[in-house]
N, C-alpha and C positions, 0 to 999 in steps of 0.2 A: 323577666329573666327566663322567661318559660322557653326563650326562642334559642338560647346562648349554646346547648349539646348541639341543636343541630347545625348552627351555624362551625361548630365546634369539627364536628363531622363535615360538612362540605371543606371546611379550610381543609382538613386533614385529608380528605381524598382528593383535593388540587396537586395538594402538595407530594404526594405518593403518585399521583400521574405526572405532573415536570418533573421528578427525579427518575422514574421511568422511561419519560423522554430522553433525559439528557445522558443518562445510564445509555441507550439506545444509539443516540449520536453520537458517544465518546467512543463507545465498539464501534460503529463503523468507521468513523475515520481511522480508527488505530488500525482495522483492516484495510482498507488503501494507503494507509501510508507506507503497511507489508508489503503488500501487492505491487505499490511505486518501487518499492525498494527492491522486490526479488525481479521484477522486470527489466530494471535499470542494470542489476547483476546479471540476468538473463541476454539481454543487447548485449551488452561489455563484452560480456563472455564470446557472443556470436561475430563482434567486431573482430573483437584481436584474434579470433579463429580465424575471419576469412583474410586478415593484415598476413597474418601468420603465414597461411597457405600459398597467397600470392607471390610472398616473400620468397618460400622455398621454390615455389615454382621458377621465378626470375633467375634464381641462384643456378637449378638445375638448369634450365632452357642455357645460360652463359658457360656452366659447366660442359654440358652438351657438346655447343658451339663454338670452343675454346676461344671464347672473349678472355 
């Protein structure tokens, strides 16, 4: 029984390092899933600006040209 704290203590600092870990992995994914997500608003944002702009541009050029 002599051996039983310490094996007591290894289990217990396994266990306090895979919770560390996985502690460790849940924040980074939770940060790329931000990161996907403000990029994904970031594009969007950049698409329908440049939809936008073209748009207005064709409208003018035909305004222009009296199409």
């Amino acid at each position: 029984m002599g051996y039983a704290p310490r094996l007591a203590l290894q289990v217990s600092g396994v266990n306090e390092v895979f919770w560390s870990v996985l502690n460790g992995v849940l924040l980074l994914l939770s940060r790329l899933r931000l990161l996907d997500r403000l990029g994904d608003q970031l594009v969007g944002g950049f698409v329908r600006g440049v939809y936008t702009y073209e748009k207005e541009c064709h409208a003018t050029i035909r305004t222009q040209c009296g199409a």
